[in-house]
C-alpha positions in Angstrom: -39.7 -26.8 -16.7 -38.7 -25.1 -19.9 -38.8 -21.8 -19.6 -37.4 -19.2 -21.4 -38.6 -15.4 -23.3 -38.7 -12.1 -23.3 -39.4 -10.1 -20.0 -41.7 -7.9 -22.2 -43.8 -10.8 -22.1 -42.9 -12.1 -18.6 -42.2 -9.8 -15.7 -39.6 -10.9 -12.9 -42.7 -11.2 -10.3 -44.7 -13.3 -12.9 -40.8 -15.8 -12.9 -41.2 -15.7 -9.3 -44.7 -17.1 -8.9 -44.1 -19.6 -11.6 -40.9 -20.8 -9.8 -42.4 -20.8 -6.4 -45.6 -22.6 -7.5 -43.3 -25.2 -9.2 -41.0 -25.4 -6.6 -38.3 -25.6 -8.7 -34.8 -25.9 -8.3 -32.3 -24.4 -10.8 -31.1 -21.0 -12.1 -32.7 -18.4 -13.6 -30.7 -16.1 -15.6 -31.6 -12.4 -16.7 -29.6 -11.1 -19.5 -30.5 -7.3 -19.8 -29.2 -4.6 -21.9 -26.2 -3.9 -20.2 -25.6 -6.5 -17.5 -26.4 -10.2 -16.6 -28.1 -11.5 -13.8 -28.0 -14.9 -11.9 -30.5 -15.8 -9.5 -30.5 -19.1 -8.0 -32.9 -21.4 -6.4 -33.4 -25.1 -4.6 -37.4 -26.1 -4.2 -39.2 -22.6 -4.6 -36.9 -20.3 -2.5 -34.4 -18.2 -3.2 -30.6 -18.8 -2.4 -28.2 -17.1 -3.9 -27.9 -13.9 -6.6 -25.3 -12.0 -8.5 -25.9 -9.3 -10.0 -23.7 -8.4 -13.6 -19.9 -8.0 -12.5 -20.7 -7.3 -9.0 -18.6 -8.3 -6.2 -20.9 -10.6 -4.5 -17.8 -12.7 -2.5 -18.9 -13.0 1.4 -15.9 -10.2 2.1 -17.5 -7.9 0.0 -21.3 -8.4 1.1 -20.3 -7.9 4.9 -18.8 -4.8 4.1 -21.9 -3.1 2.1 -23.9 -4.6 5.2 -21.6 -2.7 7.3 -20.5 -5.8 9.2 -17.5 -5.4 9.3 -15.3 -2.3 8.4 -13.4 -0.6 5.5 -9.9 -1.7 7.3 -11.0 -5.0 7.9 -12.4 -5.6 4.5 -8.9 -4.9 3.1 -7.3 -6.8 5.4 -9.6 -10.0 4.2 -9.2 -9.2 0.5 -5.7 -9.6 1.0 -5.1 -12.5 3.0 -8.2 -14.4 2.7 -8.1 -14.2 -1.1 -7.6 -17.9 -1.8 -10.1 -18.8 0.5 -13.6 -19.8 -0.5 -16.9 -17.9 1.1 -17.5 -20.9 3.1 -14.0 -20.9 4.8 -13.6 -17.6 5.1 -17.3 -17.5 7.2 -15.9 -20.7 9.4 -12.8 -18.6 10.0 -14.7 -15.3 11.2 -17.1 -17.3 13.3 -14.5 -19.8 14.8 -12.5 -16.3 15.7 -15.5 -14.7 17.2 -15.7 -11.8 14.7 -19.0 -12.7 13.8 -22.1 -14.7 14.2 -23.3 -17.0 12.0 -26.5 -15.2 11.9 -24.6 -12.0 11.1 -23.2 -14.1 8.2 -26.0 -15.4 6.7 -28.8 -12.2 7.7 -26.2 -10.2 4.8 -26.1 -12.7 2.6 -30.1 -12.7 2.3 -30.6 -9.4 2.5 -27.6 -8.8 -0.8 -30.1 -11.6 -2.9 -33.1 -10.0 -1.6 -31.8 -6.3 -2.7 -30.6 -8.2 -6.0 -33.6 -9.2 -7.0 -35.5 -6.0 -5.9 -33.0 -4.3 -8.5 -34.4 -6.9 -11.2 -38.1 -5.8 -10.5 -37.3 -2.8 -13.0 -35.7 -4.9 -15.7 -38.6 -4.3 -18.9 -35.6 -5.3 -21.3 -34.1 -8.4 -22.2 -34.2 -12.3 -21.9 -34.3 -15.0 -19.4 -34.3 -18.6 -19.1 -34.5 -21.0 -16.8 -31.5 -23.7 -16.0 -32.6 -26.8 -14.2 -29.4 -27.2 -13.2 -28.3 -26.8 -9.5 -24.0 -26.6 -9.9 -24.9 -22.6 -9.8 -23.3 -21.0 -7.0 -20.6 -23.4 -6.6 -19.3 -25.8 -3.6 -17.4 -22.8 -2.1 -20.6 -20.2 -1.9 -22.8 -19.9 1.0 -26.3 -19.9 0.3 -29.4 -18.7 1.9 -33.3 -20.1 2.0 -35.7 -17.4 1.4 -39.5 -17.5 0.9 -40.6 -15.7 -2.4 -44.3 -14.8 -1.3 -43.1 -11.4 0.1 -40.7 -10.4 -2.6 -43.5 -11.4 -5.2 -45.8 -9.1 -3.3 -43.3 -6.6 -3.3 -42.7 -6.7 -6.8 -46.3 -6.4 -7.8 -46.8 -3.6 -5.9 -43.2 -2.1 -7.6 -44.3 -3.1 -10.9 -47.9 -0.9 -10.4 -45.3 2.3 -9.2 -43.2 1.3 -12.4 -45.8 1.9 -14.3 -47.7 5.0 -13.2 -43.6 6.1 -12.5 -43.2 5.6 -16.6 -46.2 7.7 -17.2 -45.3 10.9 -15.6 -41.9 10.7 -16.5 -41.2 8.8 -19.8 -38.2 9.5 -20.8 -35.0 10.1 -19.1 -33.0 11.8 -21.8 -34.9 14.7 -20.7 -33.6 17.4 -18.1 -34.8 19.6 -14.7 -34.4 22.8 -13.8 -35.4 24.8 -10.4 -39.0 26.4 -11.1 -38.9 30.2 -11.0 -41.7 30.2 -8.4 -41.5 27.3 -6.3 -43.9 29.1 -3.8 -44.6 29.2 -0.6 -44.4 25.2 0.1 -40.5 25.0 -0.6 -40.5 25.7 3.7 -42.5 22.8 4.2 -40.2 20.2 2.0 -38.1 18.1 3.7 -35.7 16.3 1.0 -34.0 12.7 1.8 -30.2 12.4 1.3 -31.2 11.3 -2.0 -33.4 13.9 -3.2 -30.5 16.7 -2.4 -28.4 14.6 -4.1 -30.3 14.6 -7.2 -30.8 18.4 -6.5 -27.3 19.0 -6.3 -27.1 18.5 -10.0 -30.2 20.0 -11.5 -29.2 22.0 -14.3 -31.0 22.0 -18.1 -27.7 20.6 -19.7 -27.5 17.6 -17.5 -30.2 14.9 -18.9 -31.7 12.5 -15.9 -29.7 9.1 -17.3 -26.7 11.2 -16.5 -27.7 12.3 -13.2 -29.0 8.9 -12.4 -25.3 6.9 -13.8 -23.5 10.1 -11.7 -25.1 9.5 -8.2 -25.9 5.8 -8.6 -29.5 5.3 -9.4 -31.2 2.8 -11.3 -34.0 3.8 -13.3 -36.7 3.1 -10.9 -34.6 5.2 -7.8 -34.6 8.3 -10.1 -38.0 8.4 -11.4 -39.2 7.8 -8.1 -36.9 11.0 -6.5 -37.6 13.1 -9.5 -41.2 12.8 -9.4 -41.1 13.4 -6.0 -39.4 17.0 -6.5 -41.8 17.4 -9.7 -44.7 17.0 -6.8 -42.9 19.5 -4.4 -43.0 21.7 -6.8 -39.2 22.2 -6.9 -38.6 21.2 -10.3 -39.6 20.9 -13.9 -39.1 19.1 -16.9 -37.4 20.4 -19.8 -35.9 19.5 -23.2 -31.8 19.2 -22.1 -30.4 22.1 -23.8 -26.9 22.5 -25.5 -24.9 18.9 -26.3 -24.8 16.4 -23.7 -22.2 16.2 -21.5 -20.6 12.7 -20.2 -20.1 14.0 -16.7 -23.1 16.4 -15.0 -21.8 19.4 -13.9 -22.8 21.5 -10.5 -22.9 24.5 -12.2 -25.8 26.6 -11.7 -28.8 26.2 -14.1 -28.7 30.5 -14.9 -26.3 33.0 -15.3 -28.5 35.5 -14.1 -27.0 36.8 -10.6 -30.0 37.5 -9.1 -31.5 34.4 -9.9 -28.3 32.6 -8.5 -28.2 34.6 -5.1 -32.1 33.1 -5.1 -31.4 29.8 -5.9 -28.4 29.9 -3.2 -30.6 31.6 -0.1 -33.5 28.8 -1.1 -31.1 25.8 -0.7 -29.5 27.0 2.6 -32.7 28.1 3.8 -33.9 24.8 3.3 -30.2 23.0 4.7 -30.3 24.9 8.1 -34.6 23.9 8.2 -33.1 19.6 8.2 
């Protein structure tokens, strides 16, 4: 199958069904703005990803899926570094660290979350590799059914969309509303809305909150509108120069509307 293009003609979900229907067996790689994407594949299903310059060795993934801790990932980067993902799995199994499901539950849930990340990608080209060498002999790979994730990235796709409407832009800034009314008691905010909030201020634009707290453009669309629907926030123009680093400091230098702003955010702390 020859396929390659632009993803503003193709989206990820539409490469998904096309390789699935197929059942194809190669690589498909996603060069974006910024980064590169790899996402492998043996009759239809999915088996292995990397994302950009990612750490995806099998040390690495256990540790994000908190299989294993931060001491014990240190202790594996330096004296299993010669060791290939398939031995070093072998090795934890054979010493009863960990199962083999444990193993290989992380390592489809890091190409599942890879690809999720790629559902946002609107920029850049692709192609299609018939060529099965990718991830190597020494790489452990997965079998997972695309059906759900093309579902998934449909229905992410739709959000995307109506996401991009409301908020267009993100070289545009927040600040607190001067009445959020009466609701604010009724808000709960996730650990990444208050993130997010903790850096609210008209000089900081939202591609600079989102680099600062780890977001991609999807994640901070999707917090920001909520708070824009909470009636927390509101869009503004960024005002003074941009700054490479957002700053916590507050969005007024008014005292009284500081002491405000302070008594609403632990009011709404001490209500979690």
């Amino acid at each position: 199958m020859a396929l390659k293009g632009n993803l503003r003609d193709f989206t990820i979900t539409q490469l998904l069904n096309l390789i699935n229907l197929a059942r194809k067996t190669g690589t498909l790689i996603i060069e974006g703005p910024t980064e590169t994407a790899r996402v492998a594949f043996r009759e239809g299903t999915l088996c292995y990803a990397q994302h950009g310059q990612e750490d995806s060795s099998l040390a690495s993934i256990l540790y994000r899926g908190s299989k294993i801790s931060q001491s014990q990932y240190r202790i594996l980067k330096e004296r299993a570094a010669q060791m290939t993902d398939k031995e070093l799995g072998l090795l934890l199994i054979n010493a009863g660290y960990l199962t083999q499901e444990d193993i290989l539950s992380s390592l489809k849930n890091y190409s599942i979350d890879v690809v999720r990340r790629l559902f946002t990608w609107v920029e850049g080209f692709f192609r299609f590799e018939p060529d099965p060498s990718f991830p190597g002999d020494g790489k452990i790979t997965v079998k997972v059914d695309l059906e759900n994730l093309i579902i998934e990235g449909s229905r992410q796709l739709r959000e995307w969309e109506q996401l991009q409407e409301e908020i267009p832009s993100l070289e545009m800034a927040l600040k607190f509303t001067d009445r959020p009314g009466t609701d604010l008691k009724n808000i709960n905010l996730s650990i990444e809305e208050w993130r997010v909030v903790s850096y609210v201020n008209p000089r900081n634009t939202l591609s600079q909150i989102a680099r600062t707290v780890k977001m991609n453009d999807l994640e901070i669309r999707r917090v920001v509108y909520g708070l824009l629907q909470a009636g927390l926030v509101e869009i503004i123009r960024p005002g003074g120069a941009p700054v490479s680093t957002p700053s916590r400091s507050f969005p007024t230098q008014n005292k009284e509307e500081q002491k405000s702003l302070v008594n609403r955010l632990i009011s709404r702390i001490r209500s979690i």
